[in-house]
C-alpha atoms as one frame of an Amber mdcrd trajectory, in Angstrom:
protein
   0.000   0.000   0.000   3.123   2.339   1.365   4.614   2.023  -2.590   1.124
   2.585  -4.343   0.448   5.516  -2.730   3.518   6.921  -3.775   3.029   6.118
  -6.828  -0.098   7.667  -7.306   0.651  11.043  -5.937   4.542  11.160  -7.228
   3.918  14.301  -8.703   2.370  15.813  -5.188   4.859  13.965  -2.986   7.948
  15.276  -5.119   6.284  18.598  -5.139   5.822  18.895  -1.102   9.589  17.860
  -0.631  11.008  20.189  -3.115   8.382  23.305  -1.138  10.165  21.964   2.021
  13.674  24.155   3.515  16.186  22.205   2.453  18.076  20.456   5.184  20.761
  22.511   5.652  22.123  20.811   9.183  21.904  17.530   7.522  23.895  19.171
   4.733  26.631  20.684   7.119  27.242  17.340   8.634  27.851  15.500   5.428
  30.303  18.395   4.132  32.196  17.568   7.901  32.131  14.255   7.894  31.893
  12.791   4.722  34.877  13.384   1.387  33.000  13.062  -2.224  33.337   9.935
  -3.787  31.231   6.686  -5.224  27.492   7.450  -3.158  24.406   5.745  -2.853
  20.860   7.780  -2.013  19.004   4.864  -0.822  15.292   6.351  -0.767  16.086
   9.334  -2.549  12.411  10.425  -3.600  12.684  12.961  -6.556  16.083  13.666
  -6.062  16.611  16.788  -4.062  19.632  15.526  -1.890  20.561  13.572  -4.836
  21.220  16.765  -6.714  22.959  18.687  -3.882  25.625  15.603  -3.420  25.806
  15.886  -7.221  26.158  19.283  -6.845  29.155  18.781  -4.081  31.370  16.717
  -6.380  29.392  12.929  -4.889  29.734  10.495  -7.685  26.010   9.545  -6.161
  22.900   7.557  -7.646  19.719   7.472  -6.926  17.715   4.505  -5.697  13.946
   4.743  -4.409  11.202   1.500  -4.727   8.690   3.909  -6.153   9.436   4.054
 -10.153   7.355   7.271 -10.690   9.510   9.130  -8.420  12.554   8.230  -9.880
C-alpha cells in the first residue's frame, strides 16, 4: 500500500519535498564528515539531496522502490 500511494501522488509527494527548507544541518554534517566519492541515495524520492551531493562533487545515484519518483 506504502509504494502505491507513492506512486499515485509522485507528482504531489515530489512537489511537497522540493516546497520543504532544504536540510541545511543535515547538509553541514555530510560536508564535515563525509569526502565526495562513489554514493548511494538509498530512498532518494525525486532527487533533491541527490542533486545537492551531485552538486558537491558525490559520484552519487539514486535509488527509491517507487518508479514514478525516480
Amino acid at each position: 500500500p506504502t509504494l502505491d500511494a507513492y506512486d499515485t501522488h509522485a507528482a504531489q509527494y515530489a512537489q511537497d519535498w522540493l516546497d520543504q527548507a532544504a536540510p541545511d544541518d543535515m547538509y553541514a554534517l555530510l560536508e564535515q564528515h563525509f569526502s565526495p566519492g562513489p554514493t548511494a541515495d538509498v530512498g532518494c524520492g525525486a532527487g533533491r539531496d541527490t542533486a545537492w551531493l551531485a552538486s558537491r562533487g558525490f559520484d552519487v545515484r539514486g535509488y527509491d522502490a517507487s518508479a514514478a519518483l525516480l
